[in-house]
N, C-alpha and C positions, 0 to 999 in steps of 0.2 A: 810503816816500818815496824812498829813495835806487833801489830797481826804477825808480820812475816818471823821477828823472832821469836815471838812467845809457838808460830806453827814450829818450829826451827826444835824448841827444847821439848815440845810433844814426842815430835818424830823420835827426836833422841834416846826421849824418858822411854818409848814403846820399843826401841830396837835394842834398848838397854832390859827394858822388862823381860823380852823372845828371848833374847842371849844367857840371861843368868835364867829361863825357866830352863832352857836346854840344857846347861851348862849343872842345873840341878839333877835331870833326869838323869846325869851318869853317874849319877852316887845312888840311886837304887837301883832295888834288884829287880832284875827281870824272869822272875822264874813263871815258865807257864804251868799250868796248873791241868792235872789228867787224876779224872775219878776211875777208880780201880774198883770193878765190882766182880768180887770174886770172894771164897770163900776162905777162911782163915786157918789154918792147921797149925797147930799147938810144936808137932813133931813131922820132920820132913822138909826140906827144900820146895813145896811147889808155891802153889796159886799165889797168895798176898806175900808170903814170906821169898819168892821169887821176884815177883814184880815192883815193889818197892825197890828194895836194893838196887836190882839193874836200872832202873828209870831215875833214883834217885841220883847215883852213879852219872848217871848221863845229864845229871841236872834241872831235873824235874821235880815239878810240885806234887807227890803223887797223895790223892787221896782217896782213900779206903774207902769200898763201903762195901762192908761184907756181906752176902749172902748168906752164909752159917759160919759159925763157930766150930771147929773142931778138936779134941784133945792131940790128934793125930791124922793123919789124911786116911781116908778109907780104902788105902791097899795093903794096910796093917791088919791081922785078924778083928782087935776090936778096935771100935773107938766110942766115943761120946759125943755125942753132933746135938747143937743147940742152933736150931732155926730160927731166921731173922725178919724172911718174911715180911713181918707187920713192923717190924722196926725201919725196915726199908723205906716205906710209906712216910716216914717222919721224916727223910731227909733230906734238906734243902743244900743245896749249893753249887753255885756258877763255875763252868767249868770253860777249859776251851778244847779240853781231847777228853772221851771215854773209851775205853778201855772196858769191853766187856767179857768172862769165860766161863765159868762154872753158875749153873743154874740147877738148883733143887728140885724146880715145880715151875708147872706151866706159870704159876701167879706169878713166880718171881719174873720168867720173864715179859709178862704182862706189865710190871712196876716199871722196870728195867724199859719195856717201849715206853711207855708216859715218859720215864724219866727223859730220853732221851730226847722226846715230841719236846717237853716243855721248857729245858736249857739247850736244845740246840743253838747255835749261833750262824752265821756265814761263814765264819771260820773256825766251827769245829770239827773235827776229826775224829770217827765213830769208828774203831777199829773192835770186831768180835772174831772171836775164836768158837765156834760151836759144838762144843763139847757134848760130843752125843758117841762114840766108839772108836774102835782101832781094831786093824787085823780082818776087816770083812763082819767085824760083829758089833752091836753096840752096846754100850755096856746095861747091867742087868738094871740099874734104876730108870731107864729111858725106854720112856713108852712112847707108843704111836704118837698121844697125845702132844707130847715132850718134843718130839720132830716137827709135829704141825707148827707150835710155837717158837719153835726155832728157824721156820724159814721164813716166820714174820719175823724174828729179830732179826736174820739177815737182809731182809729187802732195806732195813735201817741202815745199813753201816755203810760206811767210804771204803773200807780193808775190809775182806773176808779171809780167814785164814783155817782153810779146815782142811785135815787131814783125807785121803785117798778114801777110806770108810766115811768119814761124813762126807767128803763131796757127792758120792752118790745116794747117801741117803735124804741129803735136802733135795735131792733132783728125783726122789723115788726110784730109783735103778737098779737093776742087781751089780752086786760091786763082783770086779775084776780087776786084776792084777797086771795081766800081758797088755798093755794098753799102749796102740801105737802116738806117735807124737801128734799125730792129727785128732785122735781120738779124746787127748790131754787136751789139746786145744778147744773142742768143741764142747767138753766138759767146762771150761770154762769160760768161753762166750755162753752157754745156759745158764750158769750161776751169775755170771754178769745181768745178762739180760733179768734177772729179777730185782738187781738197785743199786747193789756195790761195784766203787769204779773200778777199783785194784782187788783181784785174786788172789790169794798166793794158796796152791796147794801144797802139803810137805810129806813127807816120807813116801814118795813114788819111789817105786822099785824099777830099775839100773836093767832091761832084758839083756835075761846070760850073763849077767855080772853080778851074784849075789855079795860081793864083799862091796858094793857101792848101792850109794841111795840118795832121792833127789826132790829140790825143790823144782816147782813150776812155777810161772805167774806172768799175770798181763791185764795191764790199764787200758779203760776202754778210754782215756783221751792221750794214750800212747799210738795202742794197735800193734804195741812189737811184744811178742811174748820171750820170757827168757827164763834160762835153766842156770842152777847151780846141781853142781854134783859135787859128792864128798864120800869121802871111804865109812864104811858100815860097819862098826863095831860090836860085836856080839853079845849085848849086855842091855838090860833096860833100867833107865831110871824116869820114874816118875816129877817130874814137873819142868824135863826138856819144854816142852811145849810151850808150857806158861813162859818159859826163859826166853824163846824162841818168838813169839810173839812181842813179847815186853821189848828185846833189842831190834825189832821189824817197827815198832812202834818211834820209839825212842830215837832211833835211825833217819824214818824220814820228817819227823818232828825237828829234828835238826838240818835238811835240807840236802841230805842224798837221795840220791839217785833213787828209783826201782832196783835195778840191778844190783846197786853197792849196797842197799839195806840188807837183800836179803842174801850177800855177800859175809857183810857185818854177822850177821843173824845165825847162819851155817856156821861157820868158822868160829863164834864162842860157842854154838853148843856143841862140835866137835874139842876144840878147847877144853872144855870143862869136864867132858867126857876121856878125854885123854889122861887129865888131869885126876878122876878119878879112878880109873879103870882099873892101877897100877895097885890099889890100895885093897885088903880083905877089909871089908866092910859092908852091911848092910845095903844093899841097893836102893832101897825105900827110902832110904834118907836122901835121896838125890845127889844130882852130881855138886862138887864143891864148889859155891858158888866162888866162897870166898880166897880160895883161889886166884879166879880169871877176872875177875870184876877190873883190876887196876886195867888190864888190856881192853877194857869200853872204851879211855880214852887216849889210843896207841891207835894212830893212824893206819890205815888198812894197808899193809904190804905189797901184797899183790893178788889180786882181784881174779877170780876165777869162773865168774859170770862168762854164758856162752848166747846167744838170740839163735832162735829157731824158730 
């Protein structure tokens, strides 16, 4: 008799212990945590100064690790750029998403793959953006070299997110514009086919309709590829991209869709483009973020995602 009670206040003592640890867990925070390696600009809306905010916005841990330092981003005539390189090397810390965009030098993304190889997890989330051109050209710091290494950093990632000029320069192509929807498609089963599961291509041109322009994308454990399109405003600012990636990030970090990410994703940086456009101002300074940030967490309206 006295086994069975003293088993009796056991069970008790252990279903009272499970109850108050859970019962603990909702009084902390659950923020997950995404290493941002990108580079830092003193002047300007883009890379770090973009990607914090919107993530943090969306509730996230984000943490830095800069590639360079900059007084201003480099579409300013001048700037001051302090390379980090070797600092990179120095830094430790457990992540559960990364977040990769702006790379200097082959080494960086040499660091940037270790980094990746040695805190990977089963549930991390390796989203890169391959910052190599725009417009059919790449830009003047990106050398051959620079592309080789960058389609080893994409064979790392889960998310690959590159513009119509990179898609064909990780695939060595000559790039083209009139490109039919099959053509989009097959473009991206070959970027697949190199390791990332999710594509998304962005700023595809609209045939016959230059006032529109358009995402692509398709997961290979989907199989359905799907379009957003959105009207084309005549005006560029420098660190859309960074924005555009960071809310694709953030999006399905939080458990939408394909489609509604990059739903999400269109629609603030149309948003914030609208929101600047209206304004005489510097375009280099980027679009206002602070603006549209509070509509990250404004439930999506209505969706304009199409499968093709």
């Amino acid at each position: 008799m006295l086994d069975v009670l003293r088993s009796g206040i056991f069970r008790n003592l252990e279903n009272y212990r499970s109850q108050k640890e859970v019962f603990d867990m909702r009084f902390q925070p659950n923020f997950r945590r995404i290493a941002a390696i990108h580079d830092l600009s003193g002047i300007g809306r883009t890379s770090l100064m973009a990607v914090i905010p919107i993530l943090s916005t969306m509730g996230f841990n984000v943490c830095p690790l800069p590639t360079a330092i900059l007084s201003n981003h480099s579409q300013y005539p001048d700037f001051s750029f302090l390379d980090l390189t070797e600092e990179m090397k120095k830094r430790e810390v457990r992540v559960l998403r990364v977040i990769g965009k702006y790379m200097g030098s082959p080494r960086q993304i040499e660091i940037v793959c270790g980094f990746i190889e040695r805190f990977r997890r089963d549930e991390t989330l390796v989203v890169v953006d391959p910052v190599l051109g725009d417009n059919g050209h790449l830009y003047s710091k990106m050398t051959q070299e620079m592309v080789e290494q960058m389609r080893r950093l994409a064979r790392r990632a889960d998310v690959l997110t590159p513009n119509l000029t990179e898609a064909f320069a990780l695939l060595a192509r000559p790039y083209k514009t009139d490109c039919t929807t099959e053509e989009l498609k097959d473009l991206i089963a070959e970027l697949s086919e190199m390791g990332p599961d999710t594509v998304i291509i962005t700023g595809v041109p609209v045939p016959g309709q230059s006032g529109l322009t358009s995402v692509i994308a398709r997961s290979k454990s989907d199989l359905r590829t799907w379009k957003v399109t959105c009207p084309y405003l005549p005006a560029h600012y420098p660190g859309t991209g960074d924005s555009f990636t960071s809310v694709i990030t953030g999006s399905l970090l939080q458990g939408d869709s394909l489609p509604i990410a990059l739903d999400r994703a269109a629609q603030f940086i149309l948003q914030g483009i609208r929101s600047t456009f209206g304004y005489k101002m510097d375009n280099r300074d980027g679009i206002l973020l602070e603006r549209v940030l509070p509509n990250l967490n404004t439930p999506i309206q209505a969706a304009t995602y199409e499968l093709i």
